[in-house]
C-alpha positions as CSV (number, residue, x, y, z in Angstrom):
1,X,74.2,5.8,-6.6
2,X,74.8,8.1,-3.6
3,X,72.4,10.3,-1.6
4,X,73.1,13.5,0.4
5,X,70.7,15.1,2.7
6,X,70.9,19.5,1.3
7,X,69.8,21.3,4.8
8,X,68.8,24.4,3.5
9,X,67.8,26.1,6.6
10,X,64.9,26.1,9.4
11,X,61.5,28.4,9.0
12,X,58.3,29.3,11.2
13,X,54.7,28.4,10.3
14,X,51.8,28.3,12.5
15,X,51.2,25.2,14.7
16,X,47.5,25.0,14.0
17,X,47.7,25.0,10.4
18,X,50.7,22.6,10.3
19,X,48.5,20.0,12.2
20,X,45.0,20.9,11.1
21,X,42.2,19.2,13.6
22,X,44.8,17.5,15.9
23,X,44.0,20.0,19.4
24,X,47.3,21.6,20.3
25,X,47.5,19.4,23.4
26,X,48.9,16.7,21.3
27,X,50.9,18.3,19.1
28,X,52.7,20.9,21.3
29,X,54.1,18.5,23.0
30,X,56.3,17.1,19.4
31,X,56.8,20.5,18.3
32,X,56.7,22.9,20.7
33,X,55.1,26.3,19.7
34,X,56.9,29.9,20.8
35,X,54.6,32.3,22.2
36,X,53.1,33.5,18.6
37,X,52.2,29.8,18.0
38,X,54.4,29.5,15.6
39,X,56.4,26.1,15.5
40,X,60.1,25.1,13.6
41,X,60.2,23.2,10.4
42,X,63.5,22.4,8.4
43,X,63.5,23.0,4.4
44,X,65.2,19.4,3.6
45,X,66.3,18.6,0.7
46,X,67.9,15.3,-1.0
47,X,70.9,15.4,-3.8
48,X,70.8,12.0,-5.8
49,X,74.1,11.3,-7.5
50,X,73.2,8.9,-10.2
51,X,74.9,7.3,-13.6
52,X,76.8,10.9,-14.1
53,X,73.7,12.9,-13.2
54,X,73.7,15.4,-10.0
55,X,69.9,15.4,-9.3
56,X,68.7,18.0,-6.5
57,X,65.1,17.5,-4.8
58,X,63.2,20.8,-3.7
59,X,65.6,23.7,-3.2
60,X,64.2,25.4,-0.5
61,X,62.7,28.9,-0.1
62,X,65.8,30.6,-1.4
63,X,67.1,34.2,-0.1
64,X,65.7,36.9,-2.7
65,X,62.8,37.7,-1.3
66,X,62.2,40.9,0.6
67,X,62.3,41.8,4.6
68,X,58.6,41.8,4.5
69,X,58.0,38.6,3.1
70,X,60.4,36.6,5.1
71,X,59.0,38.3,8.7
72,X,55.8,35.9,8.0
73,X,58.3,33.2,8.1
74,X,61.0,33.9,10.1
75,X,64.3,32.1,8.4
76,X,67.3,31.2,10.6
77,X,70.1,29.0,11.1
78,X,73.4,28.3,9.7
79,X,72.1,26.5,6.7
80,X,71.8,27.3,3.2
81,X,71.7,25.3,-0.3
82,X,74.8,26.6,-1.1
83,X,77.1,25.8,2.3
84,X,75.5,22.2,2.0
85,X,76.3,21.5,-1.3
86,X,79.8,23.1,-0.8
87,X,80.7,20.6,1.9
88,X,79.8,17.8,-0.4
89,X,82.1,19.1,-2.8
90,X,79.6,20.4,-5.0
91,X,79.2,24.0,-6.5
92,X,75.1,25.1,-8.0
93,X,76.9,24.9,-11.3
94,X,77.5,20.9,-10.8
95,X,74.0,20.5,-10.7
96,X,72.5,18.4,-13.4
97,X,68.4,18.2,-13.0
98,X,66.2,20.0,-10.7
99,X,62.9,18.2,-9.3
100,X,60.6,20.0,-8.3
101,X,58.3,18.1,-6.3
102,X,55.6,21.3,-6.2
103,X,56.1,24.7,-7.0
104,X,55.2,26.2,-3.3
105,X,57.7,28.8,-2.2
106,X,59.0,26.6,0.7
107,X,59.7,23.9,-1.9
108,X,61.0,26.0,-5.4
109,X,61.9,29.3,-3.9
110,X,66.0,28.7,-4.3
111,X,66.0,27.7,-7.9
112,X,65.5,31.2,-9.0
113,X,68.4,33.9,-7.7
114,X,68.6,37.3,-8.2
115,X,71.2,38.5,-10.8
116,X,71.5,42.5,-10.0
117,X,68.2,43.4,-11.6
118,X,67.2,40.2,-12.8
119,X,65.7,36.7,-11.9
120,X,67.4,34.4,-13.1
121,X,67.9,29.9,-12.9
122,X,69.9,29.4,-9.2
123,X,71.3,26.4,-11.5
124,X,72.9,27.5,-14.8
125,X,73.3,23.7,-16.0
126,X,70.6,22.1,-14.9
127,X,67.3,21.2,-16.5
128,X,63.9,22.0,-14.3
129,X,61.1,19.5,-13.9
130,X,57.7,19.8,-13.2
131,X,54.5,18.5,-14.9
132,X,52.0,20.6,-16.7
133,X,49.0,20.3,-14.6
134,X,50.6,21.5,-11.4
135,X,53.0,24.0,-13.4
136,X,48.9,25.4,-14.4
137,X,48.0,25.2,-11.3
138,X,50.4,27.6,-10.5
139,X,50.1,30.0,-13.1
140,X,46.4,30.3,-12.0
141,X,46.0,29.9,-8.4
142,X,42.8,29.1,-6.5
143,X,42.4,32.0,-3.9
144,X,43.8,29.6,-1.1
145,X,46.6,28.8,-2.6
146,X,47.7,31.7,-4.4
147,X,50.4,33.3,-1.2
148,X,52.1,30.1,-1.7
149,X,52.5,30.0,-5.2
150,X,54.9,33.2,-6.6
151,X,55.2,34.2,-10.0
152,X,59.0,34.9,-9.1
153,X,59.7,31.6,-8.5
154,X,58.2,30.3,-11.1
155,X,58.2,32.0,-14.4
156,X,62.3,32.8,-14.8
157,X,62.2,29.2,-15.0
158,X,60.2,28.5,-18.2
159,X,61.7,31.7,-19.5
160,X,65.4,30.5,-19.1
161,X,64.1,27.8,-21.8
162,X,65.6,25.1,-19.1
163,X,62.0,23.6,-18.4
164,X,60.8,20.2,-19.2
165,X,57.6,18.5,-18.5
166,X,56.9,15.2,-16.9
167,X,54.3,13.0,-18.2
168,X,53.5,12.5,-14.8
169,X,51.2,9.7,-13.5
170,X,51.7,6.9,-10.3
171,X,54.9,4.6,-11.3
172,X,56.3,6.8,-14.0
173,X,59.9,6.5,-14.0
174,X,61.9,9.5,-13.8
175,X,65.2,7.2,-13.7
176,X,66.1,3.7,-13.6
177,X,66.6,4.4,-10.0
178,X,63.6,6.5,-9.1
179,X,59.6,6.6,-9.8
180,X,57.3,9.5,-9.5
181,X,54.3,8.7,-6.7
182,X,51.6,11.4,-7.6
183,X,49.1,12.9,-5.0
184,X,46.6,15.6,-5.1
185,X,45.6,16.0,-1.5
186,X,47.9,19.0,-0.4
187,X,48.1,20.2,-4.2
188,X,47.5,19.4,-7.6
189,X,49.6,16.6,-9.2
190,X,52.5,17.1,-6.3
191,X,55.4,14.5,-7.3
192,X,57.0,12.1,-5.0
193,X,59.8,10.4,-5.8
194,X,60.3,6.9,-4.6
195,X,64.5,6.1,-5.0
196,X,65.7,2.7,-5.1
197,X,68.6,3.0,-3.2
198,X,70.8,-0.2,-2.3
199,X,67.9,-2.5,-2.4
200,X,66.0,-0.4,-0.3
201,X,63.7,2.6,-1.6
202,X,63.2,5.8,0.2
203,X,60.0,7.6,-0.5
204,X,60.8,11.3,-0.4
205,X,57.3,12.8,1.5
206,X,57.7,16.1,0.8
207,X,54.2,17.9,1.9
208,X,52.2,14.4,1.6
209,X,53.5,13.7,5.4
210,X,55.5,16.9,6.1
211,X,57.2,15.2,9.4
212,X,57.5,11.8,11.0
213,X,54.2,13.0,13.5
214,X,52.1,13.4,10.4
215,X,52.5,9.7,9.3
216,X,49.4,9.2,12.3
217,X,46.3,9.4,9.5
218,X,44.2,12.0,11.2
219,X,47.7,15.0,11.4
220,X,46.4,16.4,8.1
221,X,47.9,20.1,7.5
222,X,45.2,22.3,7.4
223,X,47.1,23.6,4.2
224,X,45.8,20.7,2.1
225,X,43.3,21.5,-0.4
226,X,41.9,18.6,-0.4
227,X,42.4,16.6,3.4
228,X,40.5,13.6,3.0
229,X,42.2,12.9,-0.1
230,X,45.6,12.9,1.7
231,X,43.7,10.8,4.4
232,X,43.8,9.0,1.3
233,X,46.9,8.8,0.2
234,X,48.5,8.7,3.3
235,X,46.7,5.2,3.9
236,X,47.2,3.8,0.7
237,X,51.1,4.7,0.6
238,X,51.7,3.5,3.9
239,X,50.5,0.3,3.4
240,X,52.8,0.5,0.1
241,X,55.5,1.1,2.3
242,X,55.0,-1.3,4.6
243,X,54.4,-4.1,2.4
244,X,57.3,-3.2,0.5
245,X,59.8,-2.2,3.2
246,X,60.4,1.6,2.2
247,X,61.7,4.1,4.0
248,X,60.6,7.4,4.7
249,X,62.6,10.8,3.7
250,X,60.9,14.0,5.9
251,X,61.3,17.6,4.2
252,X,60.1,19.7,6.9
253,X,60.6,17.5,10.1
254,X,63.5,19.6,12.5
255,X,64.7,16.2,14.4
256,X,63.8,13.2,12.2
257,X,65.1,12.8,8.9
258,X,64.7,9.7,8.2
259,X,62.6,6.3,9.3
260,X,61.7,2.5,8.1
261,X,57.9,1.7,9.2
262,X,56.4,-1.4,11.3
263,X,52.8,-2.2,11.7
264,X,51.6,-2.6,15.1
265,X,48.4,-2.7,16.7
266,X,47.5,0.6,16.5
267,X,48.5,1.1,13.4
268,X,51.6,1.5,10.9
269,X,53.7,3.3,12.6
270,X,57.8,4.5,12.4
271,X,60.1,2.1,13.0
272,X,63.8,3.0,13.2
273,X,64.7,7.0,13.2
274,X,68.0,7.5,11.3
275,X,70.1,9.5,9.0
276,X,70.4,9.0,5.6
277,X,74.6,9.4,6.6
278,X,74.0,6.1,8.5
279,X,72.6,4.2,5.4
C-alpha cells in the first residue's frame, strides 16, 4: 500500500462559522482572518494505492462552477486534482474508486466535470461510493444544508450508472486495509475512513475535525447540524485514537497535514505534526 496526499487547492470560508462558539481572540491567532473575516482552508485529499486499486478520497470542489458561485469562496493557488495526480504519475482515467466521504460541494465537487454541454463523471473508470442515507440526505436537503449540497454534483453520478452503495455502519470494511468510522454530527451518515497503513492507521477527519485546532472538544464548526453530537464523536474517536495509536489526516487544515496524538493533562492533544511524505 502507498498513500499520496492530492492538494487540490486553498478556499475562503468565514472564521466564525469555521470555529463556531470559540471568540475570535483564540482562533485568529491559528488562522488569521483577512479583513472580510474570511480565513484559508486547504481542499486535501488522500490517493490510496492498494492490491491494484487507485482509490481517491474527496475530490475537492472542482472548477465548473460559475464566477458567481466561486466569489463566495474565493479559490486560489497553484493546486488542482489534476496537476497533483499528474506529478504522481497518475492521469483521472487511472483512477479506480472514488470515496466520497460526504457529498458537500467542498468535498464531491471535482468528481463531476463539464463535457461541452454536459456533466459528466471527472473519473471515467472509476466506481463512486456513498451510502444511501447520506446520498437522501442530499437529494432532499434541510434548509441549512441545502447551499452545500448541489444537484450538479451529485446527480451525473448516479446517472453515469457508476454508483454503488455502502452498507455503511461503524467498523464496516471498505478494504482489507481500510474501515468506514460513521458520524452524524456535521451531516448525516458522513464516512471516515480509518487506513491501516504500515502498522499504523491514519484516520482521515474530513469535516469531523476539519484541522489540527479543531481536535480541542469545544472548536465545533458552526456548520454542524448537530454540535453536540460531534462534541460526541470527537471525544469518543479521540480516545480511539489514542488508545490505539492513530494518526490523524486533516482535509481543510492549510499548515498541518498530518499528526499522531498524546494525552496530557489537559487533555488529548497532537503529538508530532508531519507529512504523510515523511511516513
Amino acid at each position: 500500500m502507498k498513500l499520496y496526499t492530492i492538494n487540490t487547492g486553498l478556499f475562503k470560508l468565514d472564521g466564525g462559522a469555521m470555529h463556531g462558539v470559540v471568540p475570535k481572540s483564540m482562533w485568529n491567532k491559528v488562522n488569521p482572518a483577512d479583513e472580510n473575516n474570511m480565513c484559508s482552508w486547504a481542499m486535501r485529499c488522500l490517493l490510496v494505492e492498494d492490491e491494484g486499486r487507485l482509490i481517491l478520497i474527496d475530490t475537492g470542489m472542482g472548477n465548473k462552477q460559475d464566477e458567481k458561485f466561486f466569489s463566495h469562496f474565493q479559490p486560489y493557488g497553484d493546486d488542482s486534482l489534476e496537476k497533483s495526480l499528474t506529478a504522481l504519475g497518475y492521469t483521472t482515467n487511472d483512477i479506480t474508486d472514488v470515496f466520497l466521504t460526504h457529498l458537500h460541494f467542498d468535498h464531491c465537487g471535482g468528481a463531476i466535470k463539464r463535457d461541452g454541454e454536459k456533466l459528466v463523471p471527472a473519473f471515467a473508470n472509476a466506481t463512486y461510493w456513498s451510502n444511501e442515507a447520506h446520498w437522501n440526505s442530499a437529494l432532499y436537503p434541510n434548509m441549512r444544508e441545502r447551499a452545500s449540497f448541489l444537484k450538479e454534483n451529485i446527480l451525473p453520478i448516479q446517472e453515469s450508472g457508476q454508483l454503488k452503495f455502502l452498507e455503511a455502519n461503524d467498523d464496516t470494511a471498505f478494504t482489507d486495509h481500510i474501515k468506514i468510522k460513521m458520524v452524524n454530527g456535521h451531516t448525516d451518515s458522513m464516512m471516515l475512513p480509518l487506513i491501516n497503513y504500515n502498522g499504523r492507521e491514519i484516520l482521515y477527519c474530513a469535516d469531523l475535525m476539519p484541522s489540527l485546532a479543531h481536535l480541542s472538544l469545544p472548536w465545533v464548526m458552526g456548520y454542524d447540524m448537530r454540535p453536540l453530537n460531534t462534541l460526541e464523536e470527537k471525544e469518543r474517536l479521540l480516545k480511539e485514537g489514542v488508545e490505539h495509536n492513530w494518526m490523524l489526516f486533516f482535509e481543510h487544515d492549510r499548515i498541518n497535514e498530518l499528526c499522531t496524538l498524546q494525552q496530557t493533562e489537559k487533555g488529548i492533544r497532537s503529538g508530532e505534526v508531519l507529512k504523510m511524505s515523511e511516513l
